[in-house]
N, C-alpha and C positions, 0 to 999 in steps of 0.2 A: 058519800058513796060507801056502801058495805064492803070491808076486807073480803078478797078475793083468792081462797087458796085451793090448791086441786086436789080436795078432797079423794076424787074417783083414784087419783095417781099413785098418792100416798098409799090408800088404802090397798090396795091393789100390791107395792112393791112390799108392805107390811105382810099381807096374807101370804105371799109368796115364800117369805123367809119364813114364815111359822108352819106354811104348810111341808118346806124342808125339814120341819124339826118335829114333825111328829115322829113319836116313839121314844124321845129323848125323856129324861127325867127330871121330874119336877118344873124349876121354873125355867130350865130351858128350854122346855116347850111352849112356853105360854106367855113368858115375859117378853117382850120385842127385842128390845137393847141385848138380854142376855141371851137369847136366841139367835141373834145376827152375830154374835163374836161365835156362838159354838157353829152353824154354820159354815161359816167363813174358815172358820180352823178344819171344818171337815171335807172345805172341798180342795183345802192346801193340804191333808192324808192323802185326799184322792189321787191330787193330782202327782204329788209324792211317787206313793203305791202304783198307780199305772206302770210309771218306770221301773221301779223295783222289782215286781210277776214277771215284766220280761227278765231279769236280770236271774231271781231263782229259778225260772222254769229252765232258762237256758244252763245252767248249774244243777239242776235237777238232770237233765237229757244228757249230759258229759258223765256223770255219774252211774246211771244205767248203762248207755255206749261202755262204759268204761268196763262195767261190771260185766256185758256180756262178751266183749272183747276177751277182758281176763280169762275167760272158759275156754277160749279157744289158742291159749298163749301168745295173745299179742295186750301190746297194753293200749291206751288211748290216744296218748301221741303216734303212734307207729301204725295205726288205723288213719286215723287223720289224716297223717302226711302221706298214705300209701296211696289212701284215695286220690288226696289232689294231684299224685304223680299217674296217678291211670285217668283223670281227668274223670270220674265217676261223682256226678255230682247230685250224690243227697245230702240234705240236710241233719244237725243235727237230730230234731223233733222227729223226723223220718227211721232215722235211724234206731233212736231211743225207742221210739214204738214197736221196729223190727226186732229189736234185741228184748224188750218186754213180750211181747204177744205174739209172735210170728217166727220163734229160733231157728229156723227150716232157712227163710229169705234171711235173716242175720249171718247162720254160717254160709249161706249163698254169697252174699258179700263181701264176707271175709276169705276165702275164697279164691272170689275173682280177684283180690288183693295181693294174698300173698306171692 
């Protein structure tokens, strides 16, 4: 009786990995073996990096809050805490946008704080 392997299966989870690796350079797009290691290392960047973007953005939006707080002589802490004593609940992302785009509702908040 004829060796029996599943062709369709293999082939299939083969294309998959190399179709991840288009754009890559040279033989890690094309070589199988060396295409699944770079793969593989790039969906552990990913999954890495997801975590990280929340970690800068929120480090990004402290930083503007900060900066337009400082225009209005308060600092970033002394905003924070002001709000959660008036129980005023925006976000920082909320806030950072107000203080970027909108300085009119920023000093409105600031403000209602002091």
């Amino acid at each position: 009786m004829p060796r029996s392997v599943n062709v369709v299966a293999a082939r299939r989870r083969r294309k998959k990995v190399l179709n991840m690796a288009k754009g890559y350079w040279g033989s890690r797009s094309k070589v199988f073996t060396i295409a699944k290691n770079t793969v593989e290392k790039g969906l552990q960047y990913a999954y890495r990096d997801r975590k990280a973007k929340k970690r800068e953005f929120r480090a990004l939006w402290i930083q503007r809050i900060n900066a337009g707080a400082r225009e209005y002589g308060v600092s970033y802490s002394q905003l924070i805490g002001k709000l959660a004593a008036k129980n005023i609940g925006l976000n920082r992302k909320v806030l950072a946008d107000l203080a970027m785009n909108n300085k009119d509702a920023f000093k409105a908040v600031i403000d209602a704080v002091k």
